[in-house]
Steps between C-alpha positions, in 0.01 A plus 500: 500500500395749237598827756851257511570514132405828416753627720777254379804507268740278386814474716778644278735740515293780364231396808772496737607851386172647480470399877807665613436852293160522695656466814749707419432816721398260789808530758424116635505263251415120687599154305331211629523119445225263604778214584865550639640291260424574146734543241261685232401741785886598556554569148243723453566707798842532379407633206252769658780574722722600222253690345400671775880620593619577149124657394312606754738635758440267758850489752408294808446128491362279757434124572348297771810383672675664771650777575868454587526226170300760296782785586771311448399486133480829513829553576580266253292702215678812639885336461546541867549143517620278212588161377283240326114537476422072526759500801304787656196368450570173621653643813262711552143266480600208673177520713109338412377596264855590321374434130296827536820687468735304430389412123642616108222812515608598812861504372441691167285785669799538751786502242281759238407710821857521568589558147262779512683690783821444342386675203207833640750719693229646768185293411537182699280220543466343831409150627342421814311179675196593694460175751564506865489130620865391548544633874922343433569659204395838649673465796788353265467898342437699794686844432507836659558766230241736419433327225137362335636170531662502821120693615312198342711222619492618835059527436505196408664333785285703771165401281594113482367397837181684471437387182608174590222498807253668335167327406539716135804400393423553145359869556798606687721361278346686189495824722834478535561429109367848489665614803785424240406662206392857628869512672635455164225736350674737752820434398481496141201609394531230204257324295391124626513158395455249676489095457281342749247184490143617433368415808690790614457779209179428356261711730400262747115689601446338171445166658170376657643303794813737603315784658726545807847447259686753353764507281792738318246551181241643739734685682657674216175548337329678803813726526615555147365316254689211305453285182474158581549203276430206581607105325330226478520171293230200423767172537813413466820477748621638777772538736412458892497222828309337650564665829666809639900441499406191259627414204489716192405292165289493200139431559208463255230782536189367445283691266304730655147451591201533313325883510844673630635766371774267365258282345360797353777606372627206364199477271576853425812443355374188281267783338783800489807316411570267275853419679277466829749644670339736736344842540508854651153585682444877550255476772200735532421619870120558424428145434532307826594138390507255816698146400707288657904566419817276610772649734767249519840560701764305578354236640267306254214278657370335164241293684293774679567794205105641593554546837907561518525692180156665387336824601216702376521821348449788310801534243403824377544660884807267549693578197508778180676259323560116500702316275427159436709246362339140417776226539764596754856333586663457836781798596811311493790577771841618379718219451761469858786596258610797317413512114573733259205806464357519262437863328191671635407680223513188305341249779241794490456471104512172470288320773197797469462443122522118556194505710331793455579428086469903476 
């Protein structure tokens, strides 16, 4: 615990900052979240993002959705298509697990990406998903220009039914991810962000029992190198089903178990932070550290967490950063109807200072 705090901070906006200028020369840049349905982790990712665009020249975002919905924001961001942002959305992620996407954070990184392009002449930002599992939407999207989408869409459709057959479903999925990423290295040549669960950026030869796994953080870090940060929280709530397809709602997340890294963590922050709202751990790749840590998806299987949701690691190989926030809320959907936006620079303000208290 004592190798823990010394390399811990107070989660703040000067943390949060101080996180982003080290990584600043790295050209991938990977935001985890250690549930799919955290509001707290949303918002902070948000945040980065901005920074990272407006700061740190950072000009191609990604997220773990797919393809074809990913480019049609895209388009959006670059005015080639129009109209409302909630109607988009909503039209858009109408598919399990659509509260990934379609969510307030989601909405205000599209509309200030988009403002962004409207207002930098030559030095656009672009927005991409990464996944490769909806076989209709592809084939919904299948195109014939020489074109990087039209090129992956067409990938992605030829790749489904091995993947699909495949006994390694999850490698080949995460080699395509990257399949992905070094066409738009090709094409743009842009720094890299990208917004994935931390099962899939945190490096995954970090774990004891995943030997024969791989994943995009291990991918990207044997080829190029990337800064991974990783979230995590102790208790709180959370948005996920029961099953696949199921249900999305709020759910209770039991406090993490005794001797995790979340545990650890949480008594961590008692010491650090007299809000006890959470921390920033720098970690410190000479000091293997092997605890158990919670990966939680979309599915949420409170009454086997140590065998659904618990695997043993070392989070200084997994991560160079992980920020940890104590109590976490469930990631509401947007609302069915239209409401007026509210200002992003404002929502930004306002709802980082309120629970960051900067």
């Amino acid at each position: 615990m004592d190798t823990l705090k010394l390399n811990s901070r107070p989660l703040n906006y000067n943390t949060i900052y101080e996180t982003l200028s080290r990584a600043r020369d790295q050209h991938y840049i990977l935001l985890g979240e250690s549930t799919h349905g955290t509001d707290e982790f949303f918002l902070v990712r948000l945040i980065m993002t901005i920074i990272m665009v407006q700061d740190f020249g950072f000009r191609t975002i990604m997220f773990e959705t797919e393809w074809s919905l990913g480019y049609q924001l895209n388009l959006y961001i670059h005015s080639i298509i129009d109209g409302d942002i909630q109607h988009l959305l909503n039209t858009l992620f109408v598919k399990y697990p659509k509260w990934m996407c379609n969510n307030d954070y989601i909405m205000h990184l599209v509309l200030f990406l988009k403002k962004w392009n409207k207002t930098h002449g030559d030095d656009k930002v672009y927005f991409y998903g990464i996944d490769c599992q909806d076989i209709e939407i592809a084939n919904e999207n299948v195109c014939h220009d020489d074109t990087v989408n039209c090129r992956i869409v067409t990938q992605i459709v030829n790749n489904y039914s091995k993947m699909k057959s495949s006994g390694n479903y999850w490698n080949m999925r995460d080699t395509f991810w990257f399949n992905i990423i070094k066409q738009l290295k090709l094409d743009n040549k842009r720094k890299f962000v990208l917004w994935a669960h931390n099962s899939h950026i945190g490096n995954v030869r970090a774990n004891l029992h995943n030997t024969n796994k791989i994943n995009i953080g291990y991918l990207l870090d044997s080829a190029y190198g990337s800064y991974k940060i990783g979230f995590s929280t102790f208790k709180g709530t959370v948005k996920a089903s029961k099953e696949w397809d199921g249900i999305g709602r709020k759910y209770s997340l039991k406090p993490a178990i005794e001797g995790s890294y979340e545990h650890m963590f949480h008594l961590i922050t008692k010491e650090i932070d007299k809000k006890e709202f959470g921390l920033v751990y720098y970690s410190n790749p000479l000091t293997p550290i092997h605890k158990q840590i919670r990966y939680v998806g979309v599915i949420y299987n409170s009454n086997n967490e140590m065998v659904a949701h618990y695997n043993k690691t070392n989070i200084n190989k997994e991560f160079n950063v992980v920020i940890f926030v104590d109590t976490t809320n469930y990631l509401e959907s947007l609302p069915p109807n239209a409401v007026k936006h509210r200002d992003i620079l404002k929502f930004y303000s306002k709802q980082f200072n309120l629970i960051i208290n900067n």
